[in-house]
C-alpha positions in Angstrom: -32.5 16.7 95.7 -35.6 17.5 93.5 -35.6 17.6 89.9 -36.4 21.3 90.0 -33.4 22.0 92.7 -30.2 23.6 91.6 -27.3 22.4 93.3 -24.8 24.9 94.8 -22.0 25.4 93.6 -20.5 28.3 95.5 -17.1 27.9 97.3 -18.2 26.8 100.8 -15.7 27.7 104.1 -14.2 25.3 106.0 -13.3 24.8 109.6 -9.6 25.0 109.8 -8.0 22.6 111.3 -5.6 22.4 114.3 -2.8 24.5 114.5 0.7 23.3 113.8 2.7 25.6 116.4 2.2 29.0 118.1 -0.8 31.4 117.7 -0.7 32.9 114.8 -0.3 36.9 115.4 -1.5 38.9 112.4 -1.6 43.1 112.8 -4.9 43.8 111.6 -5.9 47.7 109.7 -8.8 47.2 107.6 -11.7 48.5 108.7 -14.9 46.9 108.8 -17.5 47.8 106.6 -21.4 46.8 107.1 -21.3 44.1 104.1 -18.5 42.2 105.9 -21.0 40.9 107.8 -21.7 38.4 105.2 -18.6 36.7 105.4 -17.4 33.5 107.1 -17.3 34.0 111.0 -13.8 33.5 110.9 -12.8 36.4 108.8 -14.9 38.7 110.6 -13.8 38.0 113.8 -10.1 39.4 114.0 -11.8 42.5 112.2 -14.2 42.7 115.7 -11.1 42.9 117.8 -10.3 46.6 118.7 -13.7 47.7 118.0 -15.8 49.3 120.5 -19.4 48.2 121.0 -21.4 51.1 122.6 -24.9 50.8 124.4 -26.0 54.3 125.5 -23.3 55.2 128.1 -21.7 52.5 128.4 -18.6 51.6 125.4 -16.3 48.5 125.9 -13.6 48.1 123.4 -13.3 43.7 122.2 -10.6 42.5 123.4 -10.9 38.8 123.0 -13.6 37.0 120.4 -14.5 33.6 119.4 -15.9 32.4 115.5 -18.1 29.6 115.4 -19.5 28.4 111.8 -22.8 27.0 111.7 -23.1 23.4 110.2 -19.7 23.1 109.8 -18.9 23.5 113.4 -19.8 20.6 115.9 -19.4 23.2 118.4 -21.9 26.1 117.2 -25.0 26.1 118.6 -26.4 26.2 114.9 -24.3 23.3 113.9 -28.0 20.9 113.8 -29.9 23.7 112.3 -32.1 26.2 113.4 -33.9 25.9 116.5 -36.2 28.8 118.9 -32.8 29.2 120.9 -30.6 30.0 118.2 -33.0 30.9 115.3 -31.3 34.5 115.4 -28.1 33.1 114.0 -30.3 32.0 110.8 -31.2 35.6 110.0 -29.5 38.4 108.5 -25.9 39.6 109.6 -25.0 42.2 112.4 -27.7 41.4 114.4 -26.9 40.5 118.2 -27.6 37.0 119.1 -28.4 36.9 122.8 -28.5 33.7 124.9 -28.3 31.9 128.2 -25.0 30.5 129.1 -25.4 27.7 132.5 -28.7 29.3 132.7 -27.5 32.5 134.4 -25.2 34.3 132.5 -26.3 36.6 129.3 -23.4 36.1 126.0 -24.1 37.7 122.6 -22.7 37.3 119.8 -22.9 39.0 116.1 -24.6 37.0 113.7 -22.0 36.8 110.1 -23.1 35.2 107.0 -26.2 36.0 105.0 -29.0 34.7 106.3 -29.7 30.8 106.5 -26.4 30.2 107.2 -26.1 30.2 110.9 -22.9 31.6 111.3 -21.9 34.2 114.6 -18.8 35.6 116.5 -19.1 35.0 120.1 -17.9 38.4 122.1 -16.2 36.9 124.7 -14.4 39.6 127.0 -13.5 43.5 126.2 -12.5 46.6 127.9 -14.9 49.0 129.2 -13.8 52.9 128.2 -17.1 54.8 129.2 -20.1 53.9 131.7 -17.4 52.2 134.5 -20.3 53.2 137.0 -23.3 52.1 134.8 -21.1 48.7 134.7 -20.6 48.5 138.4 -23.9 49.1 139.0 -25.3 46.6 136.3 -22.6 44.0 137.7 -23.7 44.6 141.0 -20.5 46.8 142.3 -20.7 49.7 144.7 -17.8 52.6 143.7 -15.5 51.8 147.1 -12.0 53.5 146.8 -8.8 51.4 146.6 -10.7 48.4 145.6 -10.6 46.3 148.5 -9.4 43.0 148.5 -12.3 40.2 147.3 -13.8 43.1 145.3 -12.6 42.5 141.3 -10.5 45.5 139.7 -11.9 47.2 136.7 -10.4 45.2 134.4 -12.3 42.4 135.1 -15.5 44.5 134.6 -16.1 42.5 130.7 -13.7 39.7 131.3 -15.7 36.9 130.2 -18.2 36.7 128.1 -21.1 36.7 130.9 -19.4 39.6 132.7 -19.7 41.6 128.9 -22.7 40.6 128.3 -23.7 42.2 131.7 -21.5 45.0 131.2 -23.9 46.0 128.2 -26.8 44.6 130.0 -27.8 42.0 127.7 -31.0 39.7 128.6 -33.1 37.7 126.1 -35.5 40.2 125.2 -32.4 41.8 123.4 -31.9 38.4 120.9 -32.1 39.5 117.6 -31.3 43.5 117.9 -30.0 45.4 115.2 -26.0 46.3 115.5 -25.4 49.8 113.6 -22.4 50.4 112.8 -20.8 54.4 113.8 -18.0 56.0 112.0 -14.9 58.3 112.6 -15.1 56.9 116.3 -12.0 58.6 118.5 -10.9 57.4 121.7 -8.2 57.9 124.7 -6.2 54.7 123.3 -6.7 55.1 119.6 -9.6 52.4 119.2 -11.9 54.0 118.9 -14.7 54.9 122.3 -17.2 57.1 120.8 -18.3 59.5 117.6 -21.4 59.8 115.3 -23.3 57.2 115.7 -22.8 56.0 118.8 -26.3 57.2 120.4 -27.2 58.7 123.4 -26.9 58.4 127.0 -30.2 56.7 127.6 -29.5 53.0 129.3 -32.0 51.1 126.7 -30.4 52.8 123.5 -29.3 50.6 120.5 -26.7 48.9 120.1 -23.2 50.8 117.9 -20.4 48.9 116.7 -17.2 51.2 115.9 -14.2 50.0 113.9 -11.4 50.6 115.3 -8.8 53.1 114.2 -5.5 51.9 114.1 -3.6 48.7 113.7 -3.8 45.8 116.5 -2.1 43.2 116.4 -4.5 39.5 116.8 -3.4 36.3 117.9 -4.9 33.4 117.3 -5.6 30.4 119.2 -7.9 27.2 120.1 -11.4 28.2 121.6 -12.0 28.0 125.2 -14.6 26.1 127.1 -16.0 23.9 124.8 -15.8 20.1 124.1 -16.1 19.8 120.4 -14.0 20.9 118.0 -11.7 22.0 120.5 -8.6 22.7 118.2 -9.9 24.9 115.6 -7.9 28.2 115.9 -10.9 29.9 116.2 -10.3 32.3 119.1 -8.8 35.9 118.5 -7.5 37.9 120.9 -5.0 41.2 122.0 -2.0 39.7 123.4 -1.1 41.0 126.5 -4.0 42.9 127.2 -5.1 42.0 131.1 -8.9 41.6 130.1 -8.4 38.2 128.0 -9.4 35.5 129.7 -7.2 32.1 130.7 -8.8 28.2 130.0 -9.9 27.3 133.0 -13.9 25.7 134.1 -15.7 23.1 132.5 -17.2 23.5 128.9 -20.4 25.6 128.8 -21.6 24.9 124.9 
């Protein structure tokens, strides 16, 4: 430290530890609001759960996301600092960061914490409620009735977070896109699947995150995939719902 630094003396997060028995399950109500963005990962991320993120036609509700904190997380991809990969998670909050996962797969995540801090919420698997077509076609899926077997049902559509991430057509030229946030958002299931704000039916629109509604109840849980900091009770998810993915695979951060 220089003589003409300050030190900081703000209350700085932690990564919590390992859980002591089952997930926790927490009903969650309060909506989000564009400056909660600025908090730790790991209080934003139960509040992303039973929103909707829109892209033109195409909505898919969050099922299923994962917090990871910058330096203080051995598994982050910003936990060494910034570098031209994840350089979007430096800058400032509710912005999509965009990446390649086993150098084929396209996850995002939305970037918390003020910028410098390198903080992000990985969205790992969701539900889509609009744009099923646009999906199947983006995913690669012709429309064939009764589903045949080999062909995945619907609900696997954003199960995963490559399969979301192609679901809202992500690629890198998207890294660092704005997230706008839409209001008064109504849907078939209460979450919320549409209203202002959640642009147009173009397939290269923004991108809108709605809050959800209603209460859901979040569970939470150690992440998946990953070899560091495996324990941290970092994952939140719906229980129950059939789009939340299982551990299974080798890690891919």
């Amino acid at each position: 430290m220089t003589a003409s630094s300050t030190p900081d003396n703000s209350p700085q997060p932690t990564v919590p530890g390992p859980p002591t028995g089952p997930a926790a399950s927490t009903p969650v109500s309060a909506p989000l609001r564009a400056a909660d963005f600025a908090r730790s990962p790991d209080e934003v991320a139960p509040l992303l759960v039973g929103s909707t993120l829109r892209r033109g036609r195409v909505a898919v509700v969050l099922t299923e996301v994962e917090a990871y904190l910058g330096d203080l997380d051995p598994a982050s991809h910003a936990h060494r600092g910034p570098t031209p990969r994840c350089r979007t998670m430096f800058g400032p909050p509710l912005h999509l960061y965009v990446y390649a996962s086993y150098g084929i797969h396209r996850a995002g995540n939305i970037v918390c914490w003020p910028s410098g801090r390198g903080g992000g919420v990985l969205l790992r698997a969701g539900r889509v409620v609009e744009g099923v077509d646009d999906v199947r076609l983006r995913r690669g899926w012709r429309e064939v009735p009764g589903e045949p077997e080999g062909r995945p049902v619907a609900v696997n559509l954003a199960r995963g977070p490559g399969n979301l991430g192609a679901a809202l057509g992500l690629d890198l030229d998207l890294d660092g896109s704005p997230v706008a946030l839409g209001t008064h958002a109504t849907g078939t299931d209460g979450t919320g699947a549409g209203g202002a704000g959640a642009g147009g039916a173009g397939a290269d629109d923004g991108f809108t995150l709605i809050p959800r509604t209603g209460d859901v109840e979040v569970v939470s849980g150690p992440r998946i995939g990953i070899s560091r900091n495996r324990e941290a009770p970092l994952r939140f998810w719906i229980p129950g719902d059939p789009t939340v993915t299982t551990p299974r695979g080798r890690p891919r951060r």
